[in-house]
C-alpha positions as CSV (number, residue, x, y, z in Angstrom):
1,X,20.2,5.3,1.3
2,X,18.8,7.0,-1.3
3,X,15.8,9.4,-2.1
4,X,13.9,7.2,-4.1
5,X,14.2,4.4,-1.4
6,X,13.1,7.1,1.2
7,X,10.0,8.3,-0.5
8,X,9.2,4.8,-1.5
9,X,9.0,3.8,2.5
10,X,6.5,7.1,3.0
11,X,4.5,6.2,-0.2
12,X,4.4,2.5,0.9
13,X,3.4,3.4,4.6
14,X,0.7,5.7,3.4
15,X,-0.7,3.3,0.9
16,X,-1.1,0.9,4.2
17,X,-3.1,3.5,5.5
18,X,-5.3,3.3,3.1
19,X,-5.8,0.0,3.4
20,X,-6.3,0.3,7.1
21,X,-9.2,3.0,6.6
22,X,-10.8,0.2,4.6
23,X,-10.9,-2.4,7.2
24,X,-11.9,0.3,10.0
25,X,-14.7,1.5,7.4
26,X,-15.9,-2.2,6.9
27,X,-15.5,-3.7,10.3
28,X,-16.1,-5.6,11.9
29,X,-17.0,-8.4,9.3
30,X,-14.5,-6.6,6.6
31,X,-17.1,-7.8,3.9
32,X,-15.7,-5.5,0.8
33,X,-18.3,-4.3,-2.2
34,X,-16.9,-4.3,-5.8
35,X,-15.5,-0.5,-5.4
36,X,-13.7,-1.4,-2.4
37,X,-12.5,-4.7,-3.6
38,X,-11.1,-2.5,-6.9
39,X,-9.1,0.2,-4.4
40,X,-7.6,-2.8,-2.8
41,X,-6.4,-4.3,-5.5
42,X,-4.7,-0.9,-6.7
43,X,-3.3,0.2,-3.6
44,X,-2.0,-3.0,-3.4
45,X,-0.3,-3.2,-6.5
46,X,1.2,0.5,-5.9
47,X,2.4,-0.8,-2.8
48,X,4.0,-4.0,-4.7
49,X,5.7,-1.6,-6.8
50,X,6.9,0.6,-3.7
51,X,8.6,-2.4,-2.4
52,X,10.4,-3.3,-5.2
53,X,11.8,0.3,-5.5
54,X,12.5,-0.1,-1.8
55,X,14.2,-3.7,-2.7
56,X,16.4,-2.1,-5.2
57,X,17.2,0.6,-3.7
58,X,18.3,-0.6,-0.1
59,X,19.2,-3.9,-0.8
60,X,20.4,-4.4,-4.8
């Protein structure tokens, strides 16, 4: 396994943190504001992009 695929799984697993913070922050109805809304959907697509690397990388 590679690097890349390595730090990908780290950078994925930290960018689920961040999404758990989230729901602990807005429980426990998990209603999100604009902002939060905006951080979800870019933490998401950074994670999107972690898994492809980690596709790629660990699977071809």
């Amino acid at each position: 396994m590679s690097k890349r695929a390595v730090d990908s799984v780290f950078q994925a697993m930290f960018l689920l943190t961040d999404l758990r913070v989230i729901l602990r922050d807005t429980a426990p109805v998990h209603e999100l504001d604009e902002s939060r809304q905006a951080m979800v959907a870019r933490t998401l697509a950074e994670l999107e992009e972690q898994v492809k690397v980690i596709r790629k990388e660990m699977v071809g």
